[in-house]
Backbone bond lengths (Angstrom), bond angles and torsions (degrees), N, CA, C in turn:
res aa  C-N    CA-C-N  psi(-1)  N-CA   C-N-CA  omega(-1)  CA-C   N-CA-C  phi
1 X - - - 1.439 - - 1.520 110.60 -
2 X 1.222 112.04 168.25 1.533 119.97 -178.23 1.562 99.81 -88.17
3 X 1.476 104.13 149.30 1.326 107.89 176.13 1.334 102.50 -107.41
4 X 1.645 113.58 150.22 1.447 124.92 -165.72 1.559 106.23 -96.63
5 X 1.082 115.39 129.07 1.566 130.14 177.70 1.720 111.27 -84.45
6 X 1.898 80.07 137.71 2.199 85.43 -172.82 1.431 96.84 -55.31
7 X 1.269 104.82 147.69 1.732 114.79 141.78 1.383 115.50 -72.44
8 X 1.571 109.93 159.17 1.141 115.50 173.39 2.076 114.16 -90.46
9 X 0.882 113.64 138.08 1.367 123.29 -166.77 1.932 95.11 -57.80
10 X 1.259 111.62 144.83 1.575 132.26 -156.81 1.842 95.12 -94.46
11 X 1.071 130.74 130.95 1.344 129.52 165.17 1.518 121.67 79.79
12 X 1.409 139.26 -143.46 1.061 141.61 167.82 1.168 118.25 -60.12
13 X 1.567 122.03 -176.56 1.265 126.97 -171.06 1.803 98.25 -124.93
14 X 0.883 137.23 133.40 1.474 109.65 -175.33 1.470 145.69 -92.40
15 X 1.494 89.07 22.79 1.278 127.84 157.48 1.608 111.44 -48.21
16 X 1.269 95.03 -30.83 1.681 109.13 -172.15 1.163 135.16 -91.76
17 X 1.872 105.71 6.99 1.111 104.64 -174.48 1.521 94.92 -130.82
18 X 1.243 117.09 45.23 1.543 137.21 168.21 1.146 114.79 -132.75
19 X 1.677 127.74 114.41 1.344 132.27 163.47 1.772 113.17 -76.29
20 X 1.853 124.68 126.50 1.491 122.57 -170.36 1.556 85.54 -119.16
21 X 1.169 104.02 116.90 1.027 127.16 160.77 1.716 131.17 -104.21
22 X 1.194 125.68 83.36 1.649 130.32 -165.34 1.898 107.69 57.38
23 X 1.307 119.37 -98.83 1.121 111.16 156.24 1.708 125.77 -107.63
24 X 1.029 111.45 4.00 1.337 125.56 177.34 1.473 135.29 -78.39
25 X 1.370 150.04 66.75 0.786 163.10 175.29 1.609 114.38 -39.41
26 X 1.781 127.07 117.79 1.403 111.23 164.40 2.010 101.59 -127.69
27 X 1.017 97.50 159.93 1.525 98.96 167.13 1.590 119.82 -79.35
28 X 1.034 119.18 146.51 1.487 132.33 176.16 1.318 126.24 -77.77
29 X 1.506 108.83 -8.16 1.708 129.34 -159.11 1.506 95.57 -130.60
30 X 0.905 112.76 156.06 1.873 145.31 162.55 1.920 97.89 -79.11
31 X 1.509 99.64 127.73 1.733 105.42 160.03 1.571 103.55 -78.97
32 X 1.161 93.42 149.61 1.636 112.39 149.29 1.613 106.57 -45.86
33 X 1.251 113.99 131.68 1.998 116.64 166.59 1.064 94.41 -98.44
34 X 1.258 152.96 -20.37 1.835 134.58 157.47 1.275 114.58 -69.96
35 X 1.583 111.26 -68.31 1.823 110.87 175.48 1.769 124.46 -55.85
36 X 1.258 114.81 -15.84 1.214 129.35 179.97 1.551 126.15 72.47
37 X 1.268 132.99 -170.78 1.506 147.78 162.60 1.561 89.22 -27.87
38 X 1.806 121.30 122.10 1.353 120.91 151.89 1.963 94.47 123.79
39 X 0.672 115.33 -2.89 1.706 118.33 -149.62 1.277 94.21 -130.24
40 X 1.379 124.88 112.50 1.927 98.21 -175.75 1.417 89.77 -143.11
41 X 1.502 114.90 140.58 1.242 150.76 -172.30 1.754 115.64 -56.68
42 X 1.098 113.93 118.06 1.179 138.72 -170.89 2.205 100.19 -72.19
43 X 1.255 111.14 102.54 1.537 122.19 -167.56 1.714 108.78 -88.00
44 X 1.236 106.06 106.67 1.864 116.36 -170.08 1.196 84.36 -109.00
45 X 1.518 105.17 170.77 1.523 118.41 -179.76 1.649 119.66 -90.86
46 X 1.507 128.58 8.37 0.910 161.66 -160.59 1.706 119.73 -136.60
47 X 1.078 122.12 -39.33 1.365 142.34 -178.45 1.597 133.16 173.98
48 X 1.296 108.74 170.30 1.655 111.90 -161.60 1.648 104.93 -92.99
49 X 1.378 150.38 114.57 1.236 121.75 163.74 1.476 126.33 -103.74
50 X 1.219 135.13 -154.63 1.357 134.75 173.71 1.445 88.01 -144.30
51 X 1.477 104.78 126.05 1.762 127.70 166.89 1.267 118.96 -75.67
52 X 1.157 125.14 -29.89 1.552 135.20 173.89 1.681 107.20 -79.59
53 X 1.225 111.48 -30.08 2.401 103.63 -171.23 1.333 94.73 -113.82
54 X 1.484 110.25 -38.84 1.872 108.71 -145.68 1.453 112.79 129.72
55 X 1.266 102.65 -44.76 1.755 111.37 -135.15 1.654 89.77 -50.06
56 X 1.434 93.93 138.56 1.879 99.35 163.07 1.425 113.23 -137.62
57 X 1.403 100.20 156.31 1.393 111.48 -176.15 1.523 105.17 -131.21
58 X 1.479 116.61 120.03 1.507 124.13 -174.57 1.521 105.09 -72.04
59 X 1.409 128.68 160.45 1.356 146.62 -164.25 1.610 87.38 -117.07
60 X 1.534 119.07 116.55 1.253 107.70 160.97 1.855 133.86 -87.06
């Protein structure tokens, strides 16, 4: 049989959703306030959501 070749991973790297600052590290994203610390919010041009609950928050 043929062997199946990796895909390459879809979108960012998530390297990218961490600002390093000297030794200081911040995130680039909003957490989820239901899912908590670890869970970080998916950024639309309209509003913020969470992929794991739902939860959304509109951009006014």
């Amino acid at each position: 049989m043929a062997e199946k070749k990796a895909k390459a991973p879809k979108g960012k790297a998530r390297g990218a959703f961490f600002n390093i600052e000297g030794a200081k590290v911040t995130t680039a994203k909003k957490y989820c306030p239901r899912c908590g610390p670890g869970v970080m919010m998916a950024d639309h041009k309209d509003r913020t959501a969470c992929g794991k609950c739902g939860y959304t928050e509109f951009k006014k």
